[in-house]
N, C-alpha and C positions, 0 to 999 in steps of 0.2 A: 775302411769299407772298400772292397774289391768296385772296381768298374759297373761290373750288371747289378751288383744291388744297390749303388748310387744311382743307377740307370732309373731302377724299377724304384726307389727312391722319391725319386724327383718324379716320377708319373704318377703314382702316389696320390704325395701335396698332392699334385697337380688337378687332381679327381679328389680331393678335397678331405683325405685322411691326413690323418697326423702322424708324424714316425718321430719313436722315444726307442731312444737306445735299451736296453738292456737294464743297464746300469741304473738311466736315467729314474725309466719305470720303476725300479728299484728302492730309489730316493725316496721320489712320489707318495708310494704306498708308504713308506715307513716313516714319512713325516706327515702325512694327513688321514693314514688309518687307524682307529683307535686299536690297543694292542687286545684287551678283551671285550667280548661281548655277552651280554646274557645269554644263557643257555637258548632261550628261546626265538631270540632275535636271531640268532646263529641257525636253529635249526629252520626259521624260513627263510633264511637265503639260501641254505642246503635246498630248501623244498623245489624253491623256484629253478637254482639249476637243475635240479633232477627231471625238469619237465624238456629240459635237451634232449634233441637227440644224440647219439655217441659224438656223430663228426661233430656238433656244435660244440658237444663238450671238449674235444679238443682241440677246438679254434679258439674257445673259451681261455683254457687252459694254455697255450700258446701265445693269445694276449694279452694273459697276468704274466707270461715271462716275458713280455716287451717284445715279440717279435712284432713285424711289418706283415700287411697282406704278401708281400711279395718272398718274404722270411718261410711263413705260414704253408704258403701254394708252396713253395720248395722244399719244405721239409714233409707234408701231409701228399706231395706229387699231383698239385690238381691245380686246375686253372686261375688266376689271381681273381676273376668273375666269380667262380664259384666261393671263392671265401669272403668278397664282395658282399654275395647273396644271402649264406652261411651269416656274415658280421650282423646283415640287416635283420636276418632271422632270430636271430639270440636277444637283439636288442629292442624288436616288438614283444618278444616270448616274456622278457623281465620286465619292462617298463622302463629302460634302461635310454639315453640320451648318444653316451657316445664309448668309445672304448676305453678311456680311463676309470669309467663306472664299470665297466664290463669287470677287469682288473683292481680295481678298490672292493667291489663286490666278492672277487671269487678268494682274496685275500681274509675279507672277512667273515667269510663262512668258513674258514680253514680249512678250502679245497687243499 
């Protein structure tokens, strides 16, 4: 991990998000997601992402691939606030807890 994204790392935590590697999030999902789902249960977690807007869908989408808010703001070019805002937004839109649901979710809808 280069210097500024252990920086933005650690402020992170610090604000009270969780940061999983990559790899980790990887793990995660493919030890705790079941591999199929009924057609139907599948198409309402399709439903419910669909009620995203774009950016949310690809914050969404960005934190089923294990980035950081700080990952996120730097590769979408927006402020670490704005994805912040964006995370809280996705996860009242779903009913959703915290970001490992966000990413166990977008997994088993075969985003």
């Amino acid at each position: 991990m280069r210097t500024p994204q252990l920086i933005a790392a650690i402020h992170s935590v610090a604000q009270g998000d969780a940061i999983l590697t990559p790899r980790v999030t990887r793990q995660v999902i493919e030890r705790g997601v079941p591999r199929a789902l009924p057609a139907a249960q599948r198409e309402h977690i399709r439903a419910l992402f669909s009620t995203l807007s774009p950016r949310e869908a690809d914050i969404a989408r960005l934190i089923a691939d294990g980035l950081s808010n700080a990952e996120i703001a730097d590769r979408l070019v927006i402020q670490q606030a704005s994805v912040r805002r964006n995370v809280s937004r996705i996860l009242a839109k779903l009913g959703l807890r915290d970001r490992v649901q966000i990413a166990v979710e977008w997994y088993r809808s075969g985003m």
